[in-house]
C-alpha positions in Angstrom: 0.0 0.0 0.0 3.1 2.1 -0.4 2.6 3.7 3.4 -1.4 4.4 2.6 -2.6 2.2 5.8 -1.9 1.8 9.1 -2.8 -1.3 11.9 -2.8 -1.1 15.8 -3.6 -3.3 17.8 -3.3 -2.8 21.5 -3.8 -4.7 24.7 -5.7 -3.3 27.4 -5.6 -4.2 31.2 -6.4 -2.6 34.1 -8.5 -2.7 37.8 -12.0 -1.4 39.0 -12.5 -0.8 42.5 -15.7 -1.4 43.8 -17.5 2.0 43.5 -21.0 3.4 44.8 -20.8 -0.2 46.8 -21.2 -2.4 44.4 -22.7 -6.0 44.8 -20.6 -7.6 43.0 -16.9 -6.2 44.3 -14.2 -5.3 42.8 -13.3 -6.1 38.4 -10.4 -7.0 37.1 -10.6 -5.6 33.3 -8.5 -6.6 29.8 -9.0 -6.8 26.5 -7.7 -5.9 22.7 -8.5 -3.0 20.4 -7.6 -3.1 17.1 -8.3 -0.5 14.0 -7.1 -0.3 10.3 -7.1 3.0 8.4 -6.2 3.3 4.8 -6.2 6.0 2.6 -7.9 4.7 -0.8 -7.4 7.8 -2.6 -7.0 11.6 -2.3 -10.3 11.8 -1.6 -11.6 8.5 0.4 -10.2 7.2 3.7 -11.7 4.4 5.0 -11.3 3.5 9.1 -12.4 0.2 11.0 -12.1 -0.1 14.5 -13.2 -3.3 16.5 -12.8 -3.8 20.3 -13.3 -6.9 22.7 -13.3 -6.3 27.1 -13.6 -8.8 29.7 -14.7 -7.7 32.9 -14.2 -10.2 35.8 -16.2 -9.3 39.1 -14.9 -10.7 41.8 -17.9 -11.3 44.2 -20.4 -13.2 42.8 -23.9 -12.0 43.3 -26.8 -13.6 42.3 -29.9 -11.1 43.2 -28.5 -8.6 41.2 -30.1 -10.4 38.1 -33.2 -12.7 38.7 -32.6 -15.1 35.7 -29.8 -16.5 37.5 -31.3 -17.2 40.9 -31.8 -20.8 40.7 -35.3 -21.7 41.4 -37.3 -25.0 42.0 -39.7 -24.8 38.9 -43.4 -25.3 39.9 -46.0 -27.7 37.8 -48.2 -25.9 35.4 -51.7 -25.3 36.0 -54.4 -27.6 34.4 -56.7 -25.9 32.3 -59.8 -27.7 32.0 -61.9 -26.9 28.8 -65.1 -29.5 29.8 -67.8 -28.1 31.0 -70.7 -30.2 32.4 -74.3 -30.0 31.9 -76.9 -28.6 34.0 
């Protein structure tokens, strides 16, 4: 491309104290960002960027989200269509 694009790709990392009290403690964080710019011509540059983060909480904390509290599932009710005479 005769120096007419550039690629980075960097690694993230870092830590997130708990803040405002949060449930589920402290995070550790890391990831990758990576983008690609490349001049086409003198009059259209094109630019792509994509990213990926992990966040690992360290507490884990279930009643935060109620579609992970693990429940004991209860029998459907019986809908009865009959009717009797009289």
């Amino acid at each position: 491309m005769d120096g007419r694009a550039a690629f980075t790709l960097t690694a993230n990392a870092g830590r997130e104290w708990a803040t405002d009290d949060r449930p589920d403690g402290d995070a550790d964080i890391y990831g990758v960002t990576a983008d690609l710019g490349i001049d086409v011509n003198q009059n259209l540059s094109l630019f792509f960027f994509g990213m990926w983060e992990h966040n690992g909480y360290h507490d884990e904390h279930l009643s935060v989200n109620d579609d992970l509290i693990p429940s004991a599932r209860t029998p459907a009710a019986t809908i009865s269509t009959s009717s009797r005479p009289g």
